[in-house]
N, C-alpha and C positions, 0 to 999 in steps of 0.2 A: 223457766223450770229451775227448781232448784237441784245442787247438789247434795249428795249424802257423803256419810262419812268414810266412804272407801276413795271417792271420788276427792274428798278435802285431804285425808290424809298423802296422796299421789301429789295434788297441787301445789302441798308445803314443801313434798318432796321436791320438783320441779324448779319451785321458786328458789330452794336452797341450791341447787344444780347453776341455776340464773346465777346469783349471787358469787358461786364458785370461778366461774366462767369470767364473771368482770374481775373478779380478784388475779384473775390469771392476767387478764388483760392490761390493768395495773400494775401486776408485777414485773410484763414486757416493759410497760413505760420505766419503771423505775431503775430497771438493768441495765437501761439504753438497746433495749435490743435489737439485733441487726437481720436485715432482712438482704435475701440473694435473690437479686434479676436476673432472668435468664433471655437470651433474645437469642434468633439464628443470625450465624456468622452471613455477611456479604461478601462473595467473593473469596472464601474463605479469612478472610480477614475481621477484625472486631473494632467499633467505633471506639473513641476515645475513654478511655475510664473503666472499658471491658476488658475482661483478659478470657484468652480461649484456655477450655476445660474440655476436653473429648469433642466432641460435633456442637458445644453452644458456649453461647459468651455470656459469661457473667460479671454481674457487678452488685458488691457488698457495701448497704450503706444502712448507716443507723436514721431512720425517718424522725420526723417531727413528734412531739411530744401529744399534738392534738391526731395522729396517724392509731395511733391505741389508746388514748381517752374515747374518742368517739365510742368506741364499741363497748368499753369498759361501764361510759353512763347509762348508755342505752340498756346493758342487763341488769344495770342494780336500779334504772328504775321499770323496767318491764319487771322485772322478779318481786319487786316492793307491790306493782299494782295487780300481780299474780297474788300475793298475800292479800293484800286489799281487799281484792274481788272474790276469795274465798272466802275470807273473813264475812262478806255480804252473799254467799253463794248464788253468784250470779254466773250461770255456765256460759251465757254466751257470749259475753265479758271474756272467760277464760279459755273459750276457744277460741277467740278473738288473739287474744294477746301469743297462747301458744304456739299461731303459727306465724305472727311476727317475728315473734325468739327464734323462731325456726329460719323464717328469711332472711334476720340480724345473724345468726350462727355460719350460715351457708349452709350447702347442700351435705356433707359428709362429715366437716369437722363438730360442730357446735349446735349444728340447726336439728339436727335427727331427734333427739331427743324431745325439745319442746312441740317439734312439730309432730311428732309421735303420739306425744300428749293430746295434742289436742287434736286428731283426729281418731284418738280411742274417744275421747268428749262428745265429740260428734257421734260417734258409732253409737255411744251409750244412749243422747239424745235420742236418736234416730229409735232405737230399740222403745226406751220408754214411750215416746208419742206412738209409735206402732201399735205395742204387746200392753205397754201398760204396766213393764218390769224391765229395768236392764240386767237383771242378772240374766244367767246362762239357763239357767234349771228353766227360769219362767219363759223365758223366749222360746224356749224348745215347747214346753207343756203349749204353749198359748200358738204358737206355729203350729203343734199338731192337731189342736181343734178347730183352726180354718181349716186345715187342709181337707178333714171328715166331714166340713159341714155342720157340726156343733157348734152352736154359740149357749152361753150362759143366758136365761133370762133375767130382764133389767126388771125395776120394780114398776114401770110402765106399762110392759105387754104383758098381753093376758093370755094364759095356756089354751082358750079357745076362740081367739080369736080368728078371725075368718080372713083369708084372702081376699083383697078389693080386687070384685071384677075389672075384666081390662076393660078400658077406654075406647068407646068410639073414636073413629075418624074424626076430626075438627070440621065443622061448617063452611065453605064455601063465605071467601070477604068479597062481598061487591066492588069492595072499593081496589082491593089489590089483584083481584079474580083477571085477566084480560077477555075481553067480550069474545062470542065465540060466533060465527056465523051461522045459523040455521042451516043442519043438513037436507041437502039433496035429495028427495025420494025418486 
């Protein structure tokens, strides 16, 4: 299914959100910046290189340079192929990808948004193949005419067409039937 222009305009948005997101992540690498472990103290005491801070022990170290590239590639190139994939409006491509960005982000910092995205995609999906509209107005209209029992006629059926009477029973298979003893008079 393709996307429309409400749905392209959000994806560009998204993708620029991606883009912003690795730029942030580059910019940790380029400051050197330092990251605090925290672990519980044993025996109230703290391993070597930890210093106690209230009830946990921490220890401040600036990680390796490939610790924040990793994430940094991963959004400039999921947010490149979020452009991509709008650019060819291919939705299932973009909900594909937006709940990746979601799983690369985590659960609270990063990930909310793309995985946001793409499960409004899905919703919309969902709504189209159902109603035949993802807007709001026509999902309502088109939910209220199942609900009554109205459907639209298609150029197929004919306004006086007749009910097909029901169906007999199916015939008795010899072959699958199990033989039956002749009753007892």
């Amino acid at each position: 299914m393709s996307i429309d222009n409400v749905e392209q305009r959000i994806s560009y948005i998204v993708a620029v959100v991606a883009a912003a997101y690795g730029a942030l992540y580059l910019v940790r690498d380029i400051q050197k910046y330092k990251v605090t472990v925290t672990e519980t103290p044993i025996k109230h005491a703290c391993k070597a290189g930890y210093h106690l801070v209230s009830t946990l022990c921490e220890h401040t170290h600036a990680p390796s340079s490939s610790y924040w590239l990793v994430p940094c590639i991963a959004y400039f190139i999921l947010g490149a192929a979020i452009v991509g994939f709008t650019r060819a409006r291919k939705r299932a491509a973009l909900i594909m990808i937006g709940f990746l960005l979601g799983l690369t982000g985590g659960i609270f910092e990063a990930g909310i948004i793309p995985a946001a995205y793409a499960a409004w995609l899905l919703l919309r999906a969902f709504r189209l193949q159902r109603y035949g509209t993802a807007s709001f107005a026509g999902v309502s209209r088109a939910a209220r005419e199942q609900r009554s029992g109205r459907t639209t006629p298609t150029a197929n059926s004919t306004p006086a067409a007749k009910p097909a009477p029901p169906r007999s029973a199916p015939s008795e298979s010899k072959r699958y039937t199990p033989k039956q003893k002749p009753r007892k008079r």
